[in-house]
C-alpha positions as CSV (number, residue, x, y, z in Angstrom):
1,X,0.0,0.0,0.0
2,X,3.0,2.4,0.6
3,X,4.1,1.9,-3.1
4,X,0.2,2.6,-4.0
5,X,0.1,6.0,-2.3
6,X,3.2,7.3,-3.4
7,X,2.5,6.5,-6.8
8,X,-1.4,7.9,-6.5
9,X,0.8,11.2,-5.1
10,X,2.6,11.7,-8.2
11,X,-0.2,10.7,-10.4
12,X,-2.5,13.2,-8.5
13,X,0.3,16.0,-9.1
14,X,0.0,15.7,-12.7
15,X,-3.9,16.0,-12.4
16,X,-6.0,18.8,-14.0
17,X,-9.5,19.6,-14.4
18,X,-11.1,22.3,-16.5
19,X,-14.0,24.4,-15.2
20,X,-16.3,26.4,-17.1
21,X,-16.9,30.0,-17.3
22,X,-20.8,29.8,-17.4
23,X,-20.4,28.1,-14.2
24,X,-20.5,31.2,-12.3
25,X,-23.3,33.6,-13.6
26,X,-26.4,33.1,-12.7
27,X,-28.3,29.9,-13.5
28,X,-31.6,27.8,-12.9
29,X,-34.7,25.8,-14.0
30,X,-37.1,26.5,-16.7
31,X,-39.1,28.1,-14.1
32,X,-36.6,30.5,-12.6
33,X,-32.8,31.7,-13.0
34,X,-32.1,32.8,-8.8
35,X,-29.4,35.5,-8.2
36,X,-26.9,36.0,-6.0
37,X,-24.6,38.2,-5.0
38,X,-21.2,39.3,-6.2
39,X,-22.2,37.2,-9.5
40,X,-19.4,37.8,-12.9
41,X,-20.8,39.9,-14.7
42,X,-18.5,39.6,-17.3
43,X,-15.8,37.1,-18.4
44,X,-12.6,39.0,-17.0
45,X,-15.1,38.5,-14.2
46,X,-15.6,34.8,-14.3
47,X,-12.2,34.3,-15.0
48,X,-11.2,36.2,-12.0
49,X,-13.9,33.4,-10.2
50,X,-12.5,30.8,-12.1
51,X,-8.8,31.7,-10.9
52,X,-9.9,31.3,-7.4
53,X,-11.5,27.7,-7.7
54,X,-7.2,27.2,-9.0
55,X,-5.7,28.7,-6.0
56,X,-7.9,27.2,-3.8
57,X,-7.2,23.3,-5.2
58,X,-3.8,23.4,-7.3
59,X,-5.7,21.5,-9.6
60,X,-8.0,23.5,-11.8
61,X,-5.9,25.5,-14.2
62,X,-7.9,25.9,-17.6
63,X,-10.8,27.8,-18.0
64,X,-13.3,26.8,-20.7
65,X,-15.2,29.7,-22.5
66,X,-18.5,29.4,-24.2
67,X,-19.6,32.0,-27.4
68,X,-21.4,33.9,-27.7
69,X,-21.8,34.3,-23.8
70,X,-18.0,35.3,-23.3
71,X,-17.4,37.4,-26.5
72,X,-15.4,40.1,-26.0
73,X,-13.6,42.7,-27.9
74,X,-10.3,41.8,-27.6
75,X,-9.8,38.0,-27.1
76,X,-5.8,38.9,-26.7
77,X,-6.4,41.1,-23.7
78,X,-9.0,38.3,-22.0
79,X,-6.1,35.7,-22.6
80,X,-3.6,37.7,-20.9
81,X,-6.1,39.0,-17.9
82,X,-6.1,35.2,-17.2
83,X,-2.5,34.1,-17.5
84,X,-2.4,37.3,-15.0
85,X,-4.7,35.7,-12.7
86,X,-2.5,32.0,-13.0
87,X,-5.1,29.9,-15.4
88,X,-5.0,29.8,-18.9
89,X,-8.2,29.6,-21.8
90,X,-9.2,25.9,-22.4
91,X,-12.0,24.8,-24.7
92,X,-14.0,26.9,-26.4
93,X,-17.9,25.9,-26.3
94,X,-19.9,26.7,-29.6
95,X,-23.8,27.5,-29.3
96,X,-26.4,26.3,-31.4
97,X,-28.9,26.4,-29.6
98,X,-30.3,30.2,-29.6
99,X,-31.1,31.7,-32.7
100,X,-34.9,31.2,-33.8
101,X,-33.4,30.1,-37.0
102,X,-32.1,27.0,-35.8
103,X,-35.4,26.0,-34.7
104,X,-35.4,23.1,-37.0
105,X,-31.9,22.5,-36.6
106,X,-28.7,24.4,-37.5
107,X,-26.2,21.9,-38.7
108,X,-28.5,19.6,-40.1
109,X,-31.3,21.8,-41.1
110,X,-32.6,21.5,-44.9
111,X,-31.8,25.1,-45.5
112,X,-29.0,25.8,-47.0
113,X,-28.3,29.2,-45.4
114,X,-29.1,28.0,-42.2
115,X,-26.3,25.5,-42.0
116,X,-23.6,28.3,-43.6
117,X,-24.7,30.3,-40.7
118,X,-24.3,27.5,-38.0
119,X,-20.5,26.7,-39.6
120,X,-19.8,30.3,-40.2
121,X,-20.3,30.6,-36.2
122,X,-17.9,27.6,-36.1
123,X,-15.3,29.6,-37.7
124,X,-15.5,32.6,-35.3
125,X,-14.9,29.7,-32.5
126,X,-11.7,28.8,-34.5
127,X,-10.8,32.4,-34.5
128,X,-11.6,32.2,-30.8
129,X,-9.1,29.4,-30.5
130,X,-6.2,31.3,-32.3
131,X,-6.5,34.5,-30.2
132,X,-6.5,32.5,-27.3
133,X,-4.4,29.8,-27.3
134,X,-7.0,27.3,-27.1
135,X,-6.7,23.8,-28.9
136,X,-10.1,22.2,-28.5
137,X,-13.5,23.7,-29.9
138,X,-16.4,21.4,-28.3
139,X,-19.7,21.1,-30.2
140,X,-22.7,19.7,-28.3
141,X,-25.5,19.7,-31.5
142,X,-28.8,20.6,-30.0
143,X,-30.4,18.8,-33.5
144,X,-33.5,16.9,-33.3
145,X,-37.0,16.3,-33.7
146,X,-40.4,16.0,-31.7
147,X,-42.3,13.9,-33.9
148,X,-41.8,10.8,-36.4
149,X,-42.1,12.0,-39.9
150,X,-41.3,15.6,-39.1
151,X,-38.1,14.9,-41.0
152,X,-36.0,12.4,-43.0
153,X,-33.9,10.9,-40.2
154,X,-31.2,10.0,-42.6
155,X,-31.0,12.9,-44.9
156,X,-30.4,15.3,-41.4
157,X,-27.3,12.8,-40.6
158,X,-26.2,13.4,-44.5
159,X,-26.8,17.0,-43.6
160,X,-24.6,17.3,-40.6
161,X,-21.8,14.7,-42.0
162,X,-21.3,17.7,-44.8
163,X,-21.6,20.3,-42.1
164,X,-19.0,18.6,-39.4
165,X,-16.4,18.6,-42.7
166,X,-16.7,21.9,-43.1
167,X,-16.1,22.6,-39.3
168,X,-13.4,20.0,-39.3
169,X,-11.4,21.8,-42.1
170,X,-11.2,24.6,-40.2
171,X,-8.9,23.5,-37.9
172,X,-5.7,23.9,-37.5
173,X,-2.7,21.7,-37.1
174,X,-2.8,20.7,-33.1
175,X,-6.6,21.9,-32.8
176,X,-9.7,18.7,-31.8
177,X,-13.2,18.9,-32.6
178,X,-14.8,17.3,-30.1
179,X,-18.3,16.2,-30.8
180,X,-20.8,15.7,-27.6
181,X,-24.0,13.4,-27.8
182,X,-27.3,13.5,-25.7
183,X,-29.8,11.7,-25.5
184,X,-32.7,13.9,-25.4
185,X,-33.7,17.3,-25.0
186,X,-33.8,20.2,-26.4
187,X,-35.6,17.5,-28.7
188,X,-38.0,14.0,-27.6
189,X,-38.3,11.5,-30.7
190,X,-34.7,11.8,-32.0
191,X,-31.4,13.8,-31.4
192,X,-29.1,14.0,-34.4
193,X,-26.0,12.8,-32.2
194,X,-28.2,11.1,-29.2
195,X,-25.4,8.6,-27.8
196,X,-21.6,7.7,-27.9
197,X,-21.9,5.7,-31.5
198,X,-23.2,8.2,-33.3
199,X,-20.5,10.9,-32.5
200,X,-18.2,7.8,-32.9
201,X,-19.2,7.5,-36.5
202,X,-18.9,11.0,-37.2
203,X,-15.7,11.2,-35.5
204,X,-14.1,8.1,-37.4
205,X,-15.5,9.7,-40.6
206,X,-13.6,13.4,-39.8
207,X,-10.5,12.1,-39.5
208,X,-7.5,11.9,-36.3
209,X,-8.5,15.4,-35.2
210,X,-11.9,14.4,-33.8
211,X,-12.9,13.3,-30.5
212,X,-15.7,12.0,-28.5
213,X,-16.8,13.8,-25.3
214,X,-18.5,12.1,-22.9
215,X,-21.0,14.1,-20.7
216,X,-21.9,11.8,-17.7
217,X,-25.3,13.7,-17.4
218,X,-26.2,12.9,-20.8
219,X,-27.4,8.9,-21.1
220,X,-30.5,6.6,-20.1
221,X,-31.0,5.8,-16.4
222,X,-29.2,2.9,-15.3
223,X,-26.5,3.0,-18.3
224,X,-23.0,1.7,-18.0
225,X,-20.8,4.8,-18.3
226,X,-18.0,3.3,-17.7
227,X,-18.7,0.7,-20.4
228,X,-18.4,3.7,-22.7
229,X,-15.6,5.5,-21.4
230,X,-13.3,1.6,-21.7
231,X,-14.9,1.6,-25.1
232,X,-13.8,4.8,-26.1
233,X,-10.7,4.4,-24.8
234,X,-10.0,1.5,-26.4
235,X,-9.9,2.7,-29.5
236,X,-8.7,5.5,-28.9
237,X,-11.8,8.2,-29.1
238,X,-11.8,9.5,-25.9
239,X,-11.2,13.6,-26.3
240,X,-13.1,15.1,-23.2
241,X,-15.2,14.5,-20.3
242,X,-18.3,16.9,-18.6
243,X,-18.2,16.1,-15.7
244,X,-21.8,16.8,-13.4
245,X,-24.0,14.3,-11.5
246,X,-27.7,13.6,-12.4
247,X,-30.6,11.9,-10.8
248,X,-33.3,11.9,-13.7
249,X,-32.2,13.7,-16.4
250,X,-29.7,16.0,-17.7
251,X,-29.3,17.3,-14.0
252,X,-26.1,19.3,-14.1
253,X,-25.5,18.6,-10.7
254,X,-22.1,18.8,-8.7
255,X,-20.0,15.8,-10.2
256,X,-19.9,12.6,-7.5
257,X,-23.0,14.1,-5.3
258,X,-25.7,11.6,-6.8
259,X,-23.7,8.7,-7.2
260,X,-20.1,8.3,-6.1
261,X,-19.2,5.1,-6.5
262,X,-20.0,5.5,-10.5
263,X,-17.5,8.6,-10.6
264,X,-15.4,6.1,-9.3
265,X,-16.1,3.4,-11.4
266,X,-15.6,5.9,-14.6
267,X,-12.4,7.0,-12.4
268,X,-10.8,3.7,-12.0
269,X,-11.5,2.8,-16.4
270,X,-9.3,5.9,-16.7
271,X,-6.9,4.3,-14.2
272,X,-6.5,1.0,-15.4
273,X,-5.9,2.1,-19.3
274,X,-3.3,4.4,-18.3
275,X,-5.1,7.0,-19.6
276,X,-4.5,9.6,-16.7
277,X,-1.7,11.0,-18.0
278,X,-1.6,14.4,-18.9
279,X,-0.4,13.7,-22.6
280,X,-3.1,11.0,-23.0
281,X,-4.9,13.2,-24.5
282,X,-8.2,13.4,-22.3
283,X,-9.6,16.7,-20.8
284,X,-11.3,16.1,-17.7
285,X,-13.8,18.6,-17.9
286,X,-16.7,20.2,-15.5
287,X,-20.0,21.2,-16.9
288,X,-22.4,22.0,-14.4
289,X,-24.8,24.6,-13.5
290,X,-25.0,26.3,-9.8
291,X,-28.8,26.8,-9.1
292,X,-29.4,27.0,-5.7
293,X,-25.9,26.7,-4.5
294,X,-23.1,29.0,-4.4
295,X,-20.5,29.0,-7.7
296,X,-17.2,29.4,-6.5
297,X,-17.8,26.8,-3.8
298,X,-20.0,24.6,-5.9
299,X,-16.8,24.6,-8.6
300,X,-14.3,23.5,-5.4
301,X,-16.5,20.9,-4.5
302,X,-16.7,19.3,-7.8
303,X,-12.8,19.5,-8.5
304,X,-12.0,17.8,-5.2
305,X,-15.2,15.8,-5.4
306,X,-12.6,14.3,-8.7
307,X,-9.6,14.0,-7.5
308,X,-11.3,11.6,-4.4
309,X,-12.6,9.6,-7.3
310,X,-9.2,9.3,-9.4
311,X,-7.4,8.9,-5.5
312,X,-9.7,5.9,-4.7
313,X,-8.8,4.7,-8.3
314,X,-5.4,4.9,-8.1
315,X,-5.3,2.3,-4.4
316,X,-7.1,0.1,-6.4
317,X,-4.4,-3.3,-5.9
318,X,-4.2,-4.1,-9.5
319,X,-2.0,-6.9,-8.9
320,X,-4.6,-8.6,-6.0
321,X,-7.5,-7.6,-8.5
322,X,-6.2,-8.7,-11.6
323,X,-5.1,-12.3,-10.0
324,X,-8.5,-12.5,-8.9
325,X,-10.4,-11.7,-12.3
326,X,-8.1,-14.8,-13.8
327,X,-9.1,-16.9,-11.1
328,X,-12.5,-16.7,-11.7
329,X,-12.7,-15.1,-8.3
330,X,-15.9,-13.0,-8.7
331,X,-16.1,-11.7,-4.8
332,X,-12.9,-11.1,-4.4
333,X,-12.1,-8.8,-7.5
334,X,-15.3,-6.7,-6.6
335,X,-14.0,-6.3,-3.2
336,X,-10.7,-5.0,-4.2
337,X,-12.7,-2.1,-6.1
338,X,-14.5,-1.7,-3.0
339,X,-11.9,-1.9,-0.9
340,X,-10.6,1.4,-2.9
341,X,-13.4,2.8,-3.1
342,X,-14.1,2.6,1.2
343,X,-10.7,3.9,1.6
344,X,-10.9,7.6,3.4
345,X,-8.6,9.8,0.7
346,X,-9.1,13.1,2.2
347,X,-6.0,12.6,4.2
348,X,-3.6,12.0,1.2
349,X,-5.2,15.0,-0.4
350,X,-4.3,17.6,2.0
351,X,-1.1,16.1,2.3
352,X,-1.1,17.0,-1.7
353,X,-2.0,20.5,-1.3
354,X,-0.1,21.0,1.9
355,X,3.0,19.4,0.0
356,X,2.3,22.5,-3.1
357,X,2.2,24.8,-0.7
358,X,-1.9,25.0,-0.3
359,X,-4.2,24.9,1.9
360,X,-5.2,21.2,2.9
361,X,-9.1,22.0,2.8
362,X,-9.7,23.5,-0.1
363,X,-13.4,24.5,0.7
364,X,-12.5,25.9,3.9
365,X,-9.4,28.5,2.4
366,X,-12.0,30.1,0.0
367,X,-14.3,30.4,3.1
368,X,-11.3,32.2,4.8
369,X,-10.1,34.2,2.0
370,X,-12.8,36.8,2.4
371,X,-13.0,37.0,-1.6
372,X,-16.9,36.0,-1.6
373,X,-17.6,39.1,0.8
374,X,-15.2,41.4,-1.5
375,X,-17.2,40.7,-4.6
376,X,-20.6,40.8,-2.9
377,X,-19.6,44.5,-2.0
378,X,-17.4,45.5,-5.5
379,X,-19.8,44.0,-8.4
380,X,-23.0,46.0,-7.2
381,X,-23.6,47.7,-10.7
382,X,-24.1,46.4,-14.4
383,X,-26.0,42.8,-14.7
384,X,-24.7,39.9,-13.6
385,X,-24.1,37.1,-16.0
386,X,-26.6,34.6,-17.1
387,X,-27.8,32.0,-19.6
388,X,-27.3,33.7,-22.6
389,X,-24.8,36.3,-21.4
């Protein structure tokens, strides 16, 4: 077990999880977005919040941006207002999801200048990308349709193959496209990328540069997540995770509050494929909205509500769990997961921060810091962030 936590140390070290900007304006329900005080109300803003999520955990360093909501003037001067701050741009979100046009769709509606609009939005993401240094533009499609017959089912997916090589050609050397899937909603009979196969196809289709992201709110009750995220790894598809936590639906919840033991299962996939290395190519992501609760603090708690996951997976005894998988042993290999997964990691984790120079609680140091009363009592003007803005 010594050799286990030293390693899980140095593993952990090398961890990093992106948080998004929309994470802290003001959010909520389809019945009501609730305010609160000392909300961004702009990016510089949010990535000032973002910054402190960073030096409150050591391990959130990235900050992903979503446009239209965090356009700004000079995408230069936003870069450089957060390598001020200590984190740096990560992916940049594309939205599709807004105009009345795309009503019908946007990359796969039958309208020709409806598509050239949703690519030519595409672009200004790219151009996003080069002013900021970011190498990944994520596109979650919002496609779909209520009703069978509204549409030729086939002739949207021709549709949005011709649009995604359009999108994918505007890359540059180094850049991803990673393509999310959901299930349902905005749309009920049938998304245009509704699970993990369909993106796959796309993705195989586009060539090296695409990616599959994985949202872990965004599949059936009682699906095997981690089935997908070996799957994926396995051939080597895996771009990005969202990280949140979900109950019935596309919940958007803090990551690891529903259901802990499936971050971990997810966690310890990731693990055993190796595939936690920073140059594996995976960005562990967090998408999640703060409704009720506060979004500095809601952000901590999912970052460290991770690394507890990946910690528990990285104890796991490979050697004493794979001897038992070849032996047939059924009890015994589920009860070296468990045994990892019953395992109290807080302790190694503050000895992580404590050993970089942090805080061990990381919850408790933004409580301390007196930043949440500051920008109660600054941001009083102007309107605070939302969906949309």
């Amino acid at each position: 077990m010594t050799d286990l936590r030293a390693a899980a140390l140095q593993a952990l070290r090398a961890q990093t999880i992106e948080i998004p900007s929309w994470a802290f304006g003001n959010s909520g329900t389809r019945f009501k977005v609730f305010g609160a005080p000392g909300v961004a109300r702009d990016p510089f803003e949010k990535i000032a919040d973002a910054a402190q999520v960073h030096a409150c955990t050591g391990a959130a360093p990235r900050v992903s941006l979503h446009i239209p909501w965090d356009r700004v003037e000079d995408y230069g001067k936003l870069a450089a207002h957060a390598a001020d701050l200590g984190v740096a741009i990560g992916a940049i979100n594309s939205n599709l999801f807004q105009d009345d046009e795309y009503r019908l769709g946007s990359l796969t509606h039958a309208d020709t200048a409806i598509r050239d609009k949703a690519i030519a939005h595409h672009a200004e993401c790219v151009e996003v990308m080069r002013a900021t240094g970011s190498t990944d533009l994520k596109l979650w499609l919002p496609d779909g349709t209520n009703y069978a017959g509204q549409d030729d089912l086939r002739a949207r997916q021709d549709r949005l193959a011709d649009s995604l090589q359009q999108i994918y050609a505007l890359l540059d050397p180094g850049h991803r496209l990673l393509i999310e899937y959901k299930i349902y909603e905005p749309y009920f009979y049938a998304m245009d990328i509704p699970d993990w196969g369909t993106s796959l196809v796309h993705c195989l289709a586009l060539g090296d540069q695409a990616q599959v992201v994985l949202d872990t709110g965004h599949h059936a009750p009682s699906t095997n997540i981690e089935f997908i995220v070996m799957q994926l790894l396995r051939v080597g598809r895996l771009g990005a995770f969202d990280f949140n936590s979900r109950y019935y639906g596309d919940d958007d919840l803090i990551v690891g509050s529903a259901d802990p033991f499936q971050l971990f299962r997810i966690m310890n996939e990731i693990v055993e494929a190796d595939a936690l290395r920073p140059d594996s190519g995976i960005n562990f992501m967090l998408d999640q909205c703060h409704n009720i609760e506060p979004k500095i603090p809601g952000q901590i708690r999912s970052v460290t509500n991770v690394q507890e996951a990946t910690a528990k997976a990285l104890l796991v005894d490979r050697e004493a769990l794979h001897a038992a998988q070849q032996a047939g042993d059924v009890l015994g290999a589920h009860g070296a997961l468990n045994d990892a997964f019953a395992t109290d990691v807080r302790p190694l984790l503050a000895e992580l921060r404590e050993s970089a120079g942090l805080a061990p609680d990381p919850y408790r140091a933004y409580a301390a810091s007196g930043y949440a009363d500051r920008i109660a009592a600054e941001r009083t003007g102007g309107t605070p962030a939302s969906w949309g803005a």
